[in-house]
DRENMAR-416874 format. One record per residue (C-alpha): residue in three letters; x, y, z. Coordinates in steps of 0.2 Angstrom, whole numbers, padded with zeros to 4 digits, always signed. Layout:
BEGIN
alaXYZ...
END
This chain:
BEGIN
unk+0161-0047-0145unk+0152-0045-0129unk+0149-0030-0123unk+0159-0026-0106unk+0153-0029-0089unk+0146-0010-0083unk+0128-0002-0077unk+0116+0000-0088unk+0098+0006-0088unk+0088-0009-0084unk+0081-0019-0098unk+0067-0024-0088unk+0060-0008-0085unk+0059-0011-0065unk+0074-0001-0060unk+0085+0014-0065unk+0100+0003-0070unk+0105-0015-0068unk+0122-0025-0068unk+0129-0032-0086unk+0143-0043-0080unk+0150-0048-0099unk+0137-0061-0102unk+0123-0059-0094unk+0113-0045-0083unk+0112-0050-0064unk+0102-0045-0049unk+0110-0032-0046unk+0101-0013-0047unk+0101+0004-0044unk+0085+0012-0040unk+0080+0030-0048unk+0090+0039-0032unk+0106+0028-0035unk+0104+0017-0020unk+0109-0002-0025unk+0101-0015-0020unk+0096-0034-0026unk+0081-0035-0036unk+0069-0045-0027unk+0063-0056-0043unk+0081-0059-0047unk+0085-0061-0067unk+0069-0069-0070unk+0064-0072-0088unk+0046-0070-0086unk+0054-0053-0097unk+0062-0055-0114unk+0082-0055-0114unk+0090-0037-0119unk+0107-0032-0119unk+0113-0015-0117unk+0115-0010-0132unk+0096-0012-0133unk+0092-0009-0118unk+0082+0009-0114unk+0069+0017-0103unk+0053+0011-0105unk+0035+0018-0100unk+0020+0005-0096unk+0007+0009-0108unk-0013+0006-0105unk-0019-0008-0114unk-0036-0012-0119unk-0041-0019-0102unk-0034-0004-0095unk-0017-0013-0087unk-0001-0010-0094unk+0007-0017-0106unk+0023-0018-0112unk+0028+0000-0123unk+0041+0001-0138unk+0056-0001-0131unk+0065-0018-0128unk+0050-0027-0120unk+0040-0024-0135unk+0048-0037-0146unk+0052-0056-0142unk+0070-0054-0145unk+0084-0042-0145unk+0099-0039-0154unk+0115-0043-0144unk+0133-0033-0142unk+0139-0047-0157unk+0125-0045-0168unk+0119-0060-0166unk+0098-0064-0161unk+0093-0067-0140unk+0083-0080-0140unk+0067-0076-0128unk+0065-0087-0113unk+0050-0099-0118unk+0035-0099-0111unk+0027-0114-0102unk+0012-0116-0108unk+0007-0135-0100unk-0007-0138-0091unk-0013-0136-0074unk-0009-0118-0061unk+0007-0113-0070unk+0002-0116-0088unk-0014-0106-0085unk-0006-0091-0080unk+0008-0092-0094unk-0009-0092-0104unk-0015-0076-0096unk+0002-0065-0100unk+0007-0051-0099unk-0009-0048-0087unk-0004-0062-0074unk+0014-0054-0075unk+0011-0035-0075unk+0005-0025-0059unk-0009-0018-0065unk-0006+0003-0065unk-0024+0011-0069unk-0026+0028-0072unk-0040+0039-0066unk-0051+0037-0081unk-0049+0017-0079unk-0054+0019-0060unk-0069+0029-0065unk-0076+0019-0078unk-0074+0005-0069unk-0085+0013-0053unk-0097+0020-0066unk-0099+0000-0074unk-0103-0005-0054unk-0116+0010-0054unk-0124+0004-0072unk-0124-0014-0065unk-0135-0010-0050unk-0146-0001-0060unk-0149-0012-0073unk-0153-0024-0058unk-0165-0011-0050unk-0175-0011-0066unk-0176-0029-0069unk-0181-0034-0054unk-0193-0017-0048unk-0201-0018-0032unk-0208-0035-0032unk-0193-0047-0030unk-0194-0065-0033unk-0179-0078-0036unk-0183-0080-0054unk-0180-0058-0057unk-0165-0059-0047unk-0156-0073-0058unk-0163-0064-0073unk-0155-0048-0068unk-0139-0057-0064unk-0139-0067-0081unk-0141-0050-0090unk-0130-0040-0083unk-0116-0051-0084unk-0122-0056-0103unk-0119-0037-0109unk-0103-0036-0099unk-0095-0052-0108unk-0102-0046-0124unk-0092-0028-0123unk-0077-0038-0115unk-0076-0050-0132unk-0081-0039-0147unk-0075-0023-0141unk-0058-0019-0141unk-0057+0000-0137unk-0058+0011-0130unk-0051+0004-0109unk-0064+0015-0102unk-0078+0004-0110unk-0068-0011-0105unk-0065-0007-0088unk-0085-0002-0086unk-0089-0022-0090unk-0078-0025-0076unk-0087-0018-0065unk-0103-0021-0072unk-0096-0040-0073unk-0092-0040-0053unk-0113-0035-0049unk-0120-0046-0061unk-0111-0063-0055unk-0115-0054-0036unk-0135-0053-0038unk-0133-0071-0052unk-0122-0079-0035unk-0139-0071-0025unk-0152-0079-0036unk-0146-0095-0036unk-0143-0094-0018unk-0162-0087-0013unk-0168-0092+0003unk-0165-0110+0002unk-0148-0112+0012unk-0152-0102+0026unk-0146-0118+0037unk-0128-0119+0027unk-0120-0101+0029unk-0105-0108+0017unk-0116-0110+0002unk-0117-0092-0002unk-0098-0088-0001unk-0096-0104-0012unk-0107-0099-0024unk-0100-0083-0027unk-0080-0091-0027unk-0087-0102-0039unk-0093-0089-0052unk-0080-0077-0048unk-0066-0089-0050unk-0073-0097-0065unk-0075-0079-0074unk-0056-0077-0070unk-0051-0092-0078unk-0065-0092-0094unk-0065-0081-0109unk-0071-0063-0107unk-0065-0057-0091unk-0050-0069-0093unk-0035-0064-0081unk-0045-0051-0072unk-0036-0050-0054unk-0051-0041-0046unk-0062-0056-0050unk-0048-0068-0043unk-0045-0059-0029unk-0065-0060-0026unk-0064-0076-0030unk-0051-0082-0016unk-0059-0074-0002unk-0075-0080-0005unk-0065-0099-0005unk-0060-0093+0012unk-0076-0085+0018unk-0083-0103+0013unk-0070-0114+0021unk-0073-0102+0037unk-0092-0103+0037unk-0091-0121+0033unk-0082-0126+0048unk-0090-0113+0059unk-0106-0104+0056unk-0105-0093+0072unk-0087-0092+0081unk-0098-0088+0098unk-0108-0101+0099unk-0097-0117+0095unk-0113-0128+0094unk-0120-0120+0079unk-0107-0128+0069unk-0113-0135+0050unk-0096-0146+0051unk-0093-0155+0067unk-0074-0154+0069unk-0064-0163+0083unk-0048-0153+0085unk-0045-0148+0101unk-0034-0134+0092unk-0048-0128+0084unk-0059-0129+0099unk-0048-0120+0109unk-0054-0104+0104unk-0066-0105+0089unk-0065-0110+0071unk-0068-0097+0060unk-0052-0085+0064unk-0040-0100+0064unk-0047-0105+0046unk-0045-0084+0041unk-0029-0085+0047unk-0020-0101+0042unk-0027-0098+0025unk-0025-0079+0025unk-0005-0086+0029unk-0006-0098+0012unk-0013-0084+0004unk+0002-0075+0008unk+0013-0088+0004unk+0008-0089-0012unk+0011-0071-0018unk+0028-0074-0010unk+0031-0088-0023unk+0022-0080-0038unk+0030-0064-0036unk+0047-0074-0037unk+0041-0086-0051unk+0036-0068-0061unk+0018-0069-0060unk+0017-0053-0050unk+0000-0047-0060unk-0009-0063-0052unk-0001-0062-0035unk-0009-0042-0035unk-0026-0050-0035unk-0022-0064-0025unk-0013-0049-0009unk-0031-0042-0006unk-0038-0058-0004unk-0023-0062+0010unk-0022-0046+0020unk-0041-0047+0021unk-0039-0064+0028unk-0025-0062+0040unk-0033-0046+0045unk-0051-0056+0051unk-0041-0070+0059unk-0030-0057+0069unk-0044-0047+0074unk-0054-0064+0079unk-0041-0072+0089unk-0029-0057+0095unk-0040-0056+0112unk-0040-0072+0113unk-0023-0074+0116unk-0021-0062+0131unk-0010-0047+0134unk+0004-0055+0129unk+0000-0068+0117unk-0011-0057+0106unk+0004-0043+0103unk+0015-0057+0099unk+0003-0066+0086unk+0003-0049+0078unk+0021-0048+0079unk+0023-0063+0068unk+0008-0059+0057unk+0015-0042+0053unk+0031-0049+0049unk+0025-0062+0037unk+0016-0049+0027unk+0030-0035+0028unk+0043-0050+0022unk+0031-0054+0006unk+0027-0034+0004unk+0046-0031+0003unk+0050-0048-0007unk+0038-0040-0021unk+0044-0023-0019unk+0024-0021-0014unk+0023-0003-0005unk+0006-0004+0002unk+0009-0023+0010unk+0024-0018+0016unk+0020-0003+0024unk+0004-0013+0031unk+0015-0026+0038unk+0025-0014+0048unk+0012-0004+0054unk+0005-0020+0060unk+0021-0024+0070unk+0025-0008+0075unk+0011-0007+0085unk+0011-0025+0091unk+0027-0019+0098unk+0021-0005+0106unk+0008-0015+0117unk+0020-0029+0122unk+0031-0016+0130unk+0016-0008+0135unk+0011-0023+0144unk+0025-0028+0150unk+0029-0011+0160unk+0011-0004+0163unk+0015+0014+0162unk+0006+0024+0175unk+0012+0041+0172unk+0017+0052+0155unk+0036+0049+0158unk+0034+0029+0158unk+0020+0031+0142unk+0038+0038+0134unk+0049+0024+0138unk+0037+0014+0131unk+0040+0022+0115unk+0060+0022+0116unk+0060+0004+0122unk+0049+0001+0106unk+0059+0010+0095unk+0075+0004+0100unk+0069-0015+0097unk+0062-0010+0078unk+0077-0003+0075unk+0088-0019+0082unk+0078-0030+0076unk+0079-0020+0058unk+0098-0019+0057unk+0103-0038+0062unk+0089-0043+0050unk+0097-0033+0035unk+0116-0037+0041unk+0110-0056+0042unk+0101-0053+0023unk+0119-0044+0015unk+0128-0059+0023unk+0119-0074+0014unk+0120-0062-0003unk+0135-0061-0014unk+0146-0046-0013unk+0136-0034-0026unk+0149-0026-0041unk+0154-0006-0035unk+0143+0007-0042unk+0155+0018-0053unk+0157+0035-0048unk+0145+0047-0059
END
């Protein structure tokens, strides 16, 4: 028999307790101070099925590459035993080719947040140090292109060389991380040298090249700090390549006729349109379950977004700048909150709140200390408006959730 619909604490770790309808668990949560609310990624089956008889607390434990990984509750089996006895049945994992198939491939990293501890975040810092000085020694005070590629080459070697044979402890691991991340930096400046001076995009697409193929290769496989590195130097690249100096529009390396572009100058629409697919994409990965990969991929499109803001928000006046920050802080406080990502979210509002502000601003041109504090009341009073029909207009389009039972 199955067990009968009731909260229980949730299977998948993410919340205090989740919904068990008689069948199956729903969307439907309560956080760790009794609030309910709709989990964001839904009954995704990125996790393994539990039911609540096996369903319990569980704690993300550091793995070897110092992220987390699933501890010995529920998650750490492929299947659980349901109210009847018999076997769930874990959700398969795709592993075709192509995008999706590569990150089933790199589970349960490109599905984890990373969570590192301070040890992790020191040995990492510690590889970057022990990275620049192996450089500093092979190149010494006479540098030459050669030195620089050969420092680059080494560095990196030793790093892949501890990520593949060494398998403890996560401090040593997380080191070649960092160590990794300087020696594909000076390999990317070696192989650059002087000799693309007249092509600004060359550098950034040498460094997304090595960045993004040590991502998807063996050794710092599904590291999110080296696709994160990776797609912004894309971006960076795409920028340069289309613009080499957003203030003089004749130095362009690529000639491009769009009187959009031309409007204003190429390189912060290219940050921020792609900055804004950047930020579509964690919005789908984080849906889709892969919110490990999205982490590294939210660094890369906040840093983008930011640079195009900052590049065009003048541009567009006193009252066409607040408002293009209006709608980019929005876009990245929907994603932060889809995601249940703290740091985003609260980026994004701060963006708009402030954006807000100066629009009112603006609009009244406050000469005295009493009008400075209507500006702040008017401000206010249209976050919070705006807030409250957004979250009524959100409950309407969700189904009515189950009552939390009392105690």
């Amino acid at each position: 028999m199955s067990a009968p619909a009731g909260w229980h604490p949730d299977p998948y770790g993410r919340f205090a307790k989740r919904y068990w309808d008689g069948q199956q668990w729903t969307e439907h949560v309560v956080t760790g101070d009794e609030r309910q609310q709709v989990d964001p990624m839904g009954t995704s089956t990125a996790i393994p099925f539990a039911t609540p008889e096996s369903a319990q607390t569980t704690r993300r434990q550091p793995d070897g590459d110092g992220g987390a990984s699933p501890g010995h509750g529920f998650a750490a089996t492929s299947s659980a035993v349901d109210p009847g006895g018999a076997p769930a049945t874990a959700p398969a994992r795709p592993d075709g080719g192509g995008f999706w198939g590569l990150l089933a491939r790199m589970a349960p990293d490109s599905r984890t947040r990373p969570d590192p501890t301070l040890p992790i975040v020191l040995s990492g810092l510690g590889g970057v140090l022990a990275g620049g000085g192996i450089a500093a020694l092979v190149i010494g005070d006479s540098s030459t292109r050669a030195k620089v590629v050969i420092a680059g080459v080494v560095i990196t070697a030793l790093c892949l060389v501890v990520r593949l044979s060494v398998p403890r402890p996560a401090e040593v691991r997380s080191a070649a991380i960092g160590g990794g991340i300087v020696g594909l930096a000076v390999l990317a400046a070696g192989i650059v040298g002087d000799g693309f001076t007249d092509n600004d995009w060359v550098p950034a697409a040498v460094i997304a090249a090595l960045f993004l193929a040590a991502w998807a290769l063996p050794g710092f496989f599904g590291r999110t700090v080296m696709l994160g590195i990776g797609t912004f130097a894309v971006v960076a690249a795409v920028a340069a390549a289309i613009d080499n100096d957003p203030v003089d529009p004749d130095a362009r390396s690529v000639n491009v006729d769009v009187p959009f572009f031309d409007r204003i100058g190429n390189q912060g629409y290219v940050f921020m349109v792609l900055g804004a697919a950047l930020m579509g994409l964690v919005y789908l990965l984080d849906r889709r379950g892969f919110r490990g990969t999205a982490t590294g991929l939210v660094a890369a499109g906040l840093s983008s977004t930011g640079l195009g803001l900052a590049a065009l928000v003048t541009e567009f006046g006193e009252t066409g700048g607040p408002i293009l920050s209006v709608m980019v802080g929005g876009l990245v406080c929907f994603v932060g909150s889809n995601g249940a990502r703290r740091a985003t979210t609260w980026t994004g509002a701060l963006i708009t709140a402030v954006a807000v502000a100066a629009l009112v601003a603006n609009l009244l041109e406050p000469a005295s200390s009493g009008e400075v504090g209507l500006v702040g009341l008017l401000s206010a009073a249209a976050l919070v408006a705006v807030s409250v029909v957004a979250a009524r207009r959100r409950a309407a389009r969700q189904p009515a959730d189950p009552a939390v039972p009392a105690g």
